[in-house]
N, C-alpha and C positions, 0 to 999 in steps of 0.2 A: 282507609277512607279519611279524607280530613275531617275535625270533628270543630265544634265549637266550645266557645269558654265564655264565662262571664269578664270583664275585665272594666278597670277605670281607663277613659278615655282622654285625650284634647283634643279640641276639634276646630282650633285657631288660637292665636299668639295670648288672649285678649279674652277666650272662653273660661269656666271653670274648667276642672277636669268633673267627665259624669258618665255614668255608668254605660257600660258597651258592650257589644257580644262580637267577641272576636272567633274568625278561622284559624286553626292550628292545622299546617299539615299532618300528613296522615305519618307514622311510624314507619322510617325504613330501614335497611338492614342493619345501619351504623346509628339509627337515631334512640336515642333514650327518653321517653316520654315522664316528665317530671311533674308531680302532684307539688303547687307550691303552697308551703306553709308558711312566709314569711316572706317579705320585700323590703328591702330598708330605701329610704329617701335620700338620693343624692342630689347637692348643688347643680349636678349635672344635669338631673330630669328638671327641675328646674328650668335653665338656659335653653333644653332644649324645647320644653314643652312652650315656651315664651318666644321662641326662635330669637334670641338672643347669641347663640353662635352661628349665623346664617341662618338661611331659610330652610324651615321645615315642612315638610310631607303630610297633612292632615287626613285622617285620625288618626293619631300616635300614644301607642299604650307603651309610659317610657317606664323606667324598673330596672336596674343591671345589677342588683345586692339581694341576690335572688337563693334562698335554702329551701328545701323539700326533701321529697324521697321518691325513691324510684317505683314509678308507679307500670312503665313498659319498657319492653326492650326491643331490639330488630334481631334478627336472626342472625347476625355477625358481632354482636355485641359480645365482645371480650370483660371488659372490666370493668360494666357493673351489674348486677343483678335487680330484681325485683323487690324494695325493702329497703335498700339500701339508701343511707343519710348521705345528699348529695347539694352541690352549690352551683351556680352561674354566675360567673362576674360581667367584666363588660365585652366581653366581644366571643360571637360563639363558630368563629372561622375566621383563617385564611389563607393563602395559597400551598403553604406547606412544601414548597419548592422551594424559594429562595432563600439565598445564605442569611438572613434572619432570622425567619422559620427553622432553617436545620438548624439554627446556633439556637432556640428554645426562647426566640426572641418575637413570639406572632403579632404581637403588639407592634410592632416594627414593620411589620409585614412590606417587603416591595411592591405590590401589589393595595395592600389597604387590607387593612383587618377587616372582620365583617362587624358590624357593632350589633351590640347583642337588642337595641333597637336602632332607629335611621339608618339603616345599611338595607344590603340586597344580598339575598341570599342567594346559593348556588343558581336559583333558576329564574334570580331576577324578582324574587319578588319581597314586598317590603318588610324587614325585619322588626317585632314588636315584643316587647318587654315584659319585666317579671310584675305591672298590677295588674295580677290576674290568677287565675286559679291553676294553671296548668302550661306547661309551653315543652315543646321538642327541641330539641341539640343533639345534633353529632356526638357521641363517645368522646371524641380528644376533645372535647370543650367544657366537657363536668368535672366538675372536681370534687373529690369524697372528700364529704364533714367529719370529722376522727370522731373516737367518743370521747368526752370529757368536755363538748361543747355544744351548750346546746342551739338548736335552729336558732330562735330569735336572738342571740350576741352575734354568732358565725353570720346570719345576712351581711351586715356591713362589714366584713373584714373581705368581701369578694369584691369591695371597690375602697370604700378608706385601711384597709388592713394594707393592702398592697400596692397601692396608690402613694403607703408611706414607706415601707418594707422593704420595696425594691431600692429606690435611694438610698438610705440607711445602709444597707446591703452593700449596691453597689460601692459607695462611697467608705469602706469599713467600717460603720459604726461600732464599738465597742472598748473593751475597758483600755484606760488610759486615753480615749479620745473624748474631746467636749462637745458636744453635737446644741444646738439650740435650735425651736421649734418655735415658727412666730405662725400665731394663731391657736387658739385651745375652742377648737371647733370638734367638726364629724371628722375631717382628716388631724388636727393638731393632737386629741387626744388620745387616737392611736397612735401616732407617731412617738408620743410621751411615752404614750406604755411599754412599744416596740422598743426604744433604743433605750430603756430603760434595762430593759428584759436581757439585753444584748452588752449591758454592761457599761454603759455610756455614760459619763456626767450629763446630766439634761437640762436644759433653762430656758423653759418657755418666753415668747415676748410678746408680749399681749397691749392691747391698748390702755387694760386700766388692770387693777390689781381686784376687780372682784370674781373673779376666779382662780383667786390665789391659791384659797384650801380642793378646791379641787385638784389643781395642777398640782401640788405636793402630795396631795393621796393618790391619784395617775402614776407617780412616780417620779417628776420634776426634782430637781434638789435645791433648783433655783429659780424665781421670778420675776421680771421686770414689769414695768411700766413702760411702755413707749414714747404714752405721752408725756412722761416725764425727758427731759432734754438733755439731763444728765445721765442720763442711761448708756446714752452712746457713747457720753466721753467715758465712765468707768468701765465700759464693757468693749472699748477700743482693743482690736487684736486677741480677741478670746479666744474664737471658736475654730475650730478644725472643719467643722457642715454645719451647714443654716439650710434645714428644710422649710420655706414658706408654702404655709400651705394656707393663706386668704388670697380669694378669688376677688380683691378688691387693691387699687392704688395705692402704691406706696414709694416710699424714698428710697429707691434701692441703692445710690449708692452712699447712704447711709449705714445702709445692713451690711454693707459690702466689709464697712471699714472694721463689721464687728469681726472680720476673718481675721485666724492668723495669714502669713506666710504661705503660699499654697493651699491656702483652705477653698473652700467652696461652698457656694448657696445654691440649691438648685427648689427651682419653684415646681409643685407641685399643682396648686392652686392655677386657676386662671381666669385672671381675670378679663371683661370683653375690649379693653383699650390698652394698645401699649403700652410697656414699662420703659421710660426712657432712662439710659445710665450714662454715664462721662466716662470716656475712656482711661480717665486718671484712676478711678475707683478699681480699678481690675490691674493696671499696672502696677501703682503704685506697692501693692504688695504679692506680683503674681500671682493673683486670685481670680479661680473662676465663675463664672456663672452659668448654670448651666438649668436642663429640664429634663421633669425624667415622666412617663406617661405609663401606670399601672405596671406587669409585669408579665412574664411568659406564663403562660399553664404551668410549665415546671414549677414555677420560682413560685407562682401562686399558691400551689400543692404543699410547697416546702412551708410556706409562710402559713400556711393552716395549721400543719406540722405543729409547726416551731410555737403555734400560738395553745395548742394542745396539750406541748409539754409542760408550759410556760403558765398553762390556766388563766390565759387571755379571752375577752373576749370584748366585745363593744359598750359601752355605755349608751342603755338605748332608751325609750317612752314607747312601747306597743300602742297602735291604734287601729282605731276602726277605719273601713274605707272611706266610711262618709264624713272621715275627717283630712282625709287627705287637702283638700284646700288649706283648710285652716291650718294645718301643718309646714305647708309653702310658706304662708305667710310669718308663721313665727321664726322659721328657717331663716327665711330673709332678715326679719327681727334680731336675730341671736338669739331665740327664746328657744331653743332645745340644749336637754345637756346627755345627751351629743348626736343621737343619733334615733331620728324617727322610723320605728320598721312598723309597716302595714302588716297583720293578721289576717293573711288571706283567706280563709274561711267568712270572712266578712263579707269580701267580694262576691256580688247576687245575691 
């Protein structure tokens, strides 16, 4: 039977977010019923609780940096049990058919991933998010939290862990390559830590140098200033990957020119207005620009992995629910270092 949950709400672009009682369907043979202990705050919930990336569906209980344990299983459930330390990121289906999907690629999905809220699930009905005490996924959409990491770091490593991960990844992050990361936010300072981890020279670019000592205890080796103008003539032809990951305006082919030869920036971040670039900027030194959006289940699991080995985990500020607004608003501020995760035992 579906059951109910407590959960935080939005209930227009323009409302606070406040308290809600939401429907969970009922547990089916593939589904894993997840007790949630932790939710971290993404830019995302954000935009969308604002409908700032189109329009949104009200009430919307948004959340996708979701950790818990496994509270039920369905009767076909293979791999996980009851007990077990488990995550949600952002999208929890999608068609599992097409050459996306078999390539480990469901975030790609031909079809549309399902988002793990603002989507529609198998049977059409509205998908909603981890602030809340409880929520149901399909098997293939959980991913096991190793031990060596506890719930509250691991919530945000199921959207900013992998959101930076896969890029890095993708693009071979690692020793002898110079990777720079513009932004020392909830996505830049994973990214720090990640391609640090991976063996990369790192050099954050930030607007202003006062989060200099941060970024060099992240793992950074190097720091700039943006606002400074000289930045780009000495750092002209550096970098091999420039992951941007601010969701706000910028000079891209400025950044462009900090690539070498072949190199490439790919934005992570998004922000709600296009980034216009000069075809000269990407010629000029056959350089790409490219974008890369989260990562498969698989490569998710790995990146948990890899963050396990590695005794990775988020830079977070645990909160109550009933600070969830004020939370938005410092996010938007720059006043988190780095990462807001909700205590879901709060929630009710």
């Amino acid at each position: 039977m579906p059951f109910t949950v407590p959960a935080y709400a939005a209930t227009s672009a323009t409302a606070p977010l406040t308290p809600y009682t939401l429907e969970r369907r009922d547990v089916g043979p593939h589904d894993v019923r997840i007790d949630i202990r932790f939710s971290g705050i993404c830019h995302s919930d954000i935009h969308t609780a604002r409908s700032e990336w189109g329009a949104t569906t009200y009430p919307i209980v948004v959340g996708h940096e979701i950790a818990g344990v496994v509270a039920e299983i369905g009767s076909g459930v293979t791999k996980f049990a009851v007990g077990d330390r488990v995550g949600v990121g952002c999208m929890v289906g999608s068609c599992g058919e097409c050459e996306n999907c078999r390539a480990g690629d469901e975030q790609y999905c031909r079809k549309g991933m399902i988002g793990t809220y603002g989507g529609r699930d198998a049977e059409g009905n509205p998908t909603q998010g981890g602030y809340s005490r409880a929520i149901v996924v399909t098997e293939d959409f959980v991913l096991r939290i190793p031990e060596g990491i506890e719930l509250d770091v691991a919530a945000p490593l199921l959207c900013a862990g992998i959101t930076t991960y896969s890029p890095l990844r993708h693009w071979n992050a690692g020793p002898g390559s110079k990777v720079a990361v513009v932004g020392l936010g909830g996505l830049g300072h994973m990214a720090v830590k990640l391609a640090h981890a991976m063996g990369a020279e790192v050099t954050v670019l930030s607007q202003s140098l006062k989060k200099q000592e941060d970024g060099l205890k992240l793992g950074a080796d190097h720091y700039f200033a943006t606002s400074d103008e000289s930045t780009f003539e000495s750092l002209a032809s550096s970098f091999d990957l420039i992951i941007n990951t601010v969701s706000a305006k910028i000079d891209v082919g400025a950044y462009l020119g900090l690539l070498k030869v072949d190199g490439t920036m790919v934005n992570v971040g998004a922000p709600e207005d296009p980034l216009p670039v000069h075809a000269f900027a990407l010629i000029s030194g056959r350089r790409s620009w490219a974008g890369s959006n989260i990562g498969g289940i698989a490569q998710t699991q790995e990146m948990l992995d890899f963050c396990a080995e590695h005794h990775l985990g988020a830079e977070i500020e645990v909160i109550g629910a009933d600070r969830i607004n004020e939370a938005y608003d410092r996010v938007l501020a720059s006043d988190v270092r780095y990462r807001f995760v909700i205590d879901a035992s709060t929630i009710g």
